[in-house]
C-alpha positions in Angstrom: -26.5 -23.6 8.4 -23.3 -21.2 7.7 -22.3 -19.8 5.0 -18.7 -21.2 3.5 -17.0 -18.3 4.4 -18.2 -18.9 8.1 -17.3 -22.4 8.5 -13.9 -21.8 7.4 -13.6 -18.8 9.3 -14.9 -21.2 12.7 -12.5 -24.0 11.4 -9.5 -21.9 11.2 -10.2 -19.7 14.8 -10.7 -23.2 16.0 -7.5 -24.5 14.8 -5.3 -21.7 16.7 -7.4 -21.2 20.1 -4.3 -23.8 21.8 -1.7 -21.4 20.5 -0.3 -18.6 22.8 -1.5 -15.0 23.2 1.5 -14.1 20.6 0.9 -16.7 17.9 -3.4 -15.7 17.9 -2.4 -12.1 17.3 -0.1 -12.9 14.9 -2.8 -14.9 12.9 -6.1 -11.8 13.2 -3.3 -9.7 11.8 -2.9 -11.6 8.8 -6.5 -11.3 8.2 -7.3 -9.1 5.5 -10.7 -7.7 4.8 -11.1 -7.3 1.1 -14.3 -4.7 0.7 -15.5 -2.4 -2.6 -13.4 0.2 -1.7 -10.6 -1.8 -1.6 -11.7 -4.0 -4.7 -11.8 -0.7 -7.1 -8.4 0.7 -5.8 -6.5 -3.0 -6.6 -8.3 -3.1 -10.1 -7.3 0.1 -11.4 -3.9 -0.5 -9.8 -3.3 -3.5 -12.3 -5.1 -1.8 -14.8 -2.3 1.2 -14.6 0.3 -1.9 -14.5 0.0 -3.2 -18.1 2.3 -2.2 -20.6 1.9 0.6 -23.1 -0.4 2.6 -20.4 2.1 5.8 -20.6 1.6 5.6 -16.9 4.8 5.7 -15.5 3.8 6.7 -11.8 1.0 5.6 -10.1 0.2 7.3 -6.5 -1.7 5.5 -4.1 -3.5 7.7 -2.1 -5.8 7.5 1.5 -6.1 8.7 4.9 -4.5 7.9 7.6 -5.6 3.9 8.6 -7.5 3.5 5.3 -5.6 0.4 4.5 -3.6 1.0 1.8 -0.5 -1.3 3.0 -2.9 -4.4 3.1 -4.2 -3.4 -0.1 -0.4 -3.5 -1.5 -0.1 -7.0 0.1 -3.4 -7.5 -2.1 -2.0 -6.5 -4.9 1.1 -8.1 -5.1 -0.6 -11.7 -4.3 -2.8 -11.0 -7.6 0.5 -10.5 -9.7 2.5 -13.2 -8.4 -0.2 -15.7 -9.0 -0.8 -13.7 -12.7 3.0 -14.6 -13.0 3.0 -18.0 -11.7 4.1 -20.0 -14.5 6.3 -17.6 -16.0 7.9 -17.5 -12.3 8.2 -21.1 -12.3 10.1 -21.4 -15.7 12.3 -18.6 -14.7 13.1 -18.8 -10.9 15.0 -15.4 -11.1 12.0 -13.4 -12.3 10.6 -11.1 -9.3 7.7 -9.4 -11.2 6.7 -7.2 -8.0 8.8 -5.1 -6.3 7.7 -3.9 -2.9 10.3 -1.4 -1.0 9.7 1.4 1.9 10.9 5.0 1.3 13.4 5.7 4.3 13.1 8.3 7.1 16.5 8.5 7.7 16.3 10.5 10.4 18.2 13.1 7.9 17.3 16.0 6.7 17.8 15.3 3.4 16.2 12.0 1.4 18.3 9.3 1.6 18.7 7.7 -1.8 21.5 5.3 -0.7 19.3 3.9 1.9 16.5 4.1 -0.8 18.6 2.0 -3.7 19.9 -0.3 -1.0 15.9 -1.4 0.2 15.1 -2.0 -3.5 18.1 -3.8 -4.0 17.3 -6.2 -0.9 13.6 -6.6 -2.2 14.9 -7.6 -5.7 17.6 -10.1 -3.7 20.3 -8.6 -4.9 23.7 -9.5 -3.5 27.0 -7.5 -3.2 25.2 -4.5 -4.3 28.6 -2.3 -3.5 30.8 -4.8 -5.7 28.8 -4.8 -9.0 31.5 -3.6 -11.7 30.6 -1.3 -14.7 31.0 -2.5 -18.2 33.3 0.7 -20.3 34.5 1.4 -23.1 37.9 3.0 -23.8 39.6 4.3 -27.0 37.5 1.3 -28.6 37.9 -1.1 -25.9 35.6 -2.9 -23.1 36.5 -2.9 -20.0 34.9 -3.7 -16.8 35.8 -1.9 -13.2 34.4 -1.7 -10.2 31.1 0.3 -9.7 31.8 1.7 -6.1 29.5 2.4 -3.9 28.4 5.7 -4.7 24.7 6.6 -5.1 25.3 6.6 -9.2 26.4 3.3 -9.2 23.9 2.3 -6.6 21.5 3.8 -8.9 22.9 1.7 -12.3 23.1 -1.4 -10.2 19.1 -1.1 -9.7 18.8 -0.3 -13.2 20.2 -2.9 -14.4 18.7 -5.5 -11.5 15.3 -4.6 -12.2 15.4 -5.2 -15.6 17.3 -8.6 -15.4 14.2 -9.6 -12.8 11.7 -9.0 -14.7 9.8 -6.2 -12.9 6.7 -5.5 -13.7 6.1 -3.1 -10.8 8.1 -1.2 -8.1 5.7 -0.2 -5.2 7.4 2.4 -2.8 5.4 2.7 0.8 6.0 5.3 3.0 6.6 7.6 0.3 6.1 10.8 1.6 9.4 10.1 2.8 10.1 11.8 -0.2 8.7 14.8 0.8 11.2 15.7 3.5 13.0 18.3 1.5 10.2 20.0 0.4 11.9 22.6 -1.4 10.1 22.7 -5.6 13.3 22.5 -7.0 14.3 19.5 -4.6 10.8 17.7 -5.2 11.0 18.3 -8.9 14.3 16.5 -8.6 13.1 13.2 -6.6 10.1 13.1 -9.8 12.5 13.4 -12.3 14.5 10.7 -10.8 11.9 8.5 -10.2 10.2 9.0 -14.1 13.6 8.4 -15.6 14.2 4.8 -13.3 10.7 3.9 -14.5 11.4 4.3 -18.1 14.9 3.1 -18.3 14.2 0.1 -16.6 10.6 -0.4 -18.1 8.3 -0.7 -15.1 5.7 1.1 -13.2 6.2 3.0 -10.1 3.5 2.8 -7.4 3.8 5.6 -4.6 2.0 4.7 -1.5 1.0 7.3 1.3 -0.8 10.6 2.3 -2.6 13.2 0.3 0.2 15.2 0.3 1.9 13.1 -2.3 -0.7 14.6 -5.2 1.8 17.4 -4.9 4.4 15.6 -6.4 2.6 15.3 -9.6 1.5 18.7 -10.0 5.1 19.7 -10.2 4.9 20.5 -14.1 2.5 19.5 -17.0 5.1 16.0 -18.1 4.9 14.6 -14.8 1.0 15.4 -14.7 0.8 13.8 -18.3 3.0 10.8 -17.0 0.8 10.2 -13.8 -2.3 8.8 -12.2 -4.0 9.2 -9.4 -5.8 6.2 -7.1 -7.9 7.2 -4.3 -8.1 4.5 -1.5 -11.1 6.6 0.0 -12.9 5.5 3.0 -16.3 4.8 4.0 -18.3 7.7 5.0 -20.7 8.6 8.1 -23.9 9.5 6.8 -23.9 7.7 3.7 -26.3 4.8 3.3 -24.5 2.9 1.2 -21.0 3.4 3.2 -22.8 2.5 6.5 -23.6 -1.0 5.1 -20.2 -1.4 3.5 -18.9 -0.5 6.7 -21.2 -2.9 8.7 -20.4 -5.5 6.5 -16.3 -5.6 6.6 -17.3 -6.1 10.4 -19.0 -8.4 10.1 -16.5 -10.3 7.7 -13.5 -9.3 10.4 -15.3 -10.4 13.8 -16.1 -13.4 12.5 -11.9 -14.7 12.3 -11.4 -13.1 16.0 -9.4 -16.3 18.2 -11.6 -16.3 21.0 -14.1 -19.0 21.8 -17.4 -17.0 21.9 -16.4 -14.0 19.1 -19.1 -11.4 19.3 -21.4 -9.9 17.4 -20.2 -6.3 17.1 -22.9 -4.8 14.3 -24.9 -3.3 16.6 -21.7 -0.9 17.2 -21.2 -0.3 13.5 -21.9 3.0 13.4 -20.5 4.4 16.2 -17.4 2.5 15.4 -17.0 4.2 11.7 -17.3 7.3 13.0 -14.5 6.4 15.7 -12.6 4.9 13.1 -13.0 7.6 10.4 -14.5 5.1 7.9 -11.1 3.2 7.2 -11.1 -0.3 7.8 -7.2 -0.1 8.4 -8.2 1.9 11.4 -11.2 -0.5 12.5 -8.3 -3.8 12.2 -5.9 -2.0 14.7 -8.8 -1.2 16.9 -9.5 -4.8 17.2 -6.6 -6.0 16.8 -6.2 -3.9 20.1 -9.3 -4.9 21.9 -8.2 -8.7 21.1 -4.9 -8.2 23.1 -7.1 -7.3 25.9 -9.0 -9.5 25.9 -6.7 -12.5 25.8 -4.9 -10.7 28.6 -7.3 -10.7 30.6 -8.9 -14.5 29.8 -10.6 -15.1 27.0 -13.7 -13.0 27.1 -14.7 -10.7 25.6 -16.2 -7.7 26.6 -17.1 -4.2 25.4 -15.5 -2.4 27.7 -12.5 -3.4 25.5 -13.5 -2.3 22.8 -14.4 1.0 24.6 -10.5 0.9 25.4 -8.9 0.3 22.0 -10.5 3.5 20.2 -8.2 5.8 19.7 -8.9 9.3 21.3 -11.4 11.9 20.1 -8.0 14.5 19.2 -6.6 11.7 16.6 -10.2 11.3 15.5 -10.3 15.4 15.0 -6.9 15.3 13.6 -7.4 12.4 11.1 -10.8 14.0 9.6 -9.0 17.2 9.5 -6.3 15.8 7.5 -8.8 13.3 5.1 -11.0 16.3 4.5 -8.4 18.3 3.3 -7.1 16.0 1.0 -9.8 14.5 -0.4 -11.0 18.3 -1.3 -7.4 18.0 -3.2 -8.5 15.0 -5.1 -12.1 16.3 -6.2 -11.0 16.6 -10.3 -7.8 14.5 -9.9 -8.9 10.8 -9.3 -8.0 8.3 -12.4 -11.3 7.0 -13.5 -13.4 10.1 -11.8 -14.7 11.2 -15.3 -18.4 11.7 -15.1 -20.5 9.0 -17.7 -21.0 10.3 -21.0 -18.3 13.3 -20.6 -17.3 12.2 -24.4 -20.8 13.2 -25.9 -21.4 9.6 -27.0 -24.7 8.1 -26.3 -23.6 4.1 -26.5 
């Protein structure tokens, strides 16, 4: 006899075999592994998230394919159910903000493009017609804002606030690094820090290692931030190997094909293809699922063999991971060894 989690995973992979080679792809993608790893990144998230934390910007940190965009989709499903009823009273609250730092294709960040994402994700209309409220020799007055980035800015300010956000998570933000100039960087921190605390909520950056740089820019920004390594599952380490084997396990078992197989016996050779991130292992599958369906339904492991990605991105990726997670070794929020405070209770 199966376990729940195994019937419903047959019931539902039954219930879309009928549907086109588009619509079952579209369904494993929504399939989202949750594993420890995951698990400890999404509780300290919230954990940053509640009031009074003086936490003002969390990053999000992970290699390459580690899953740190599913584990945002994660996150923000916990806080709109937290919200639920308080959303329900008040239809206009958005308590989550999720928004993508722009590549342009400038040289320069773009924070008109930036202001105009958040304002979409916070359903903001008319965002170039909002008018300012002044005051002149002792009167009010309102005019038109414009539509430069000052008044884009103010508008956000003031749309945030009136939503109800809780949290603004940016993806894609080493977007932000573009410019990379100090002075530059020091200027996207300080105008990130100062939308935070005007308008009362958290920022969450979300991307590479080379974001820790942001917040070692000066000792308030250090004071101000925290750190939240996504890390991934690593080759050699008992413990990892099984975690590894297991989100497998878990992911195989939602694959829309008629006879799904049993891919464990690959486990190993598939982290170290996949660099230990499960983000990575999902594509790979997700990959050696569209060629299987193109090619009729069964599967075989020469497709798998096809969808790993090539042994230079593996050497590149584990280049890049290494580094940063030598970056991270006395930076991590929560990395504190047990007992550093003396106290033996």
């Amino acid at each position: 006899m199966g376990s729940t989690s195994e019937a419903a995973a047959r019931a539902q992979r039954e219930s879309v075999l009928d549907l086109s080679t588009e619509k079952k792809l579209e369904y494993f993608s929504r399939i989202i592994a949750r594993h420890p790893n995951m698990n400890s990144a999404l509780d300290d998230l919230l954990t940053l998230t509640a009031p009074a934390t003086g936490t003002d910007i969390v990053l999000l940190v992970g290699p390459s394919g580690v899953g740190k965009s599913e584990t945002v989709v994660t996150a923000r499903k916990r806080l709109l159910s937290r919200f639920e009823a308080a959303m329900q009273a008040d239809p206009g609250l958005i308590p989550v903000v999720v928004a993508e730092a722009p590549a342009s294709g400038e040289l320069q960040f773009s924070w008109r493009i930036f202001y105009t994402k958040i304002g979409e994700a916070l359903q903001e209309p008319l965002l170039d017609r909002k008018r300012l409220t002044v005051v002149e020799d002792g009167r009010w007055s309102q005019r038109p804002a414009g539509s430069t980035v000052a008044a884009l800015r103010m508008a956000i300010e003031k749309a945030l606030k009136q939503r109800g956000a809780r949290l603004l998570v940016i993806d894609e933000a080493a977007h932000l690094l573009s410019d990379a100039r100090p002075a530059k960087l020091l200027a996207h921190m300080d105008a990130l820090k100062s939308l935070a605390n005007v308008s009362d909520i958290t920022l969450a950056l979300v991307g590479s290692y080379d974001l820790y740089s942001l917040v070692c820019l000066n000792g308030q920004l250090a004071r101000r931030s925290a750190v939240i390594h996504l890390s991934r599952y690593r080759s050699g380490s008992r413990a990892d190997e099984a975690c590894f084997r297991r989100v497998l396990a878990e992911l195989q078992k939602w694959l829309p094909i008629a006879q799904p197989p049993d891919l464990t016996p690959f486990s190993r050779h598939l982290q170290d293809a996949c660099v230990g991130c499960v983000g990575t292992l999902k594509e790979t599958l997700t990959r050696a699922l569209a060629c299987v369906l193109e090619k009729g339904g069964v599967w075989k492991t020469t497709h798998l063999e096809r969808a790993l990605i090539s042994e230079n991105q593996v050497g590149r990726i584990l280049t890049e991971t290494t580094r940063g997670e030598e970056s991270l070794l006395r930076a991590v929020y929560g990395a504190r060894p047990g007992g550093c405070l003396g106290s033996t209770y």
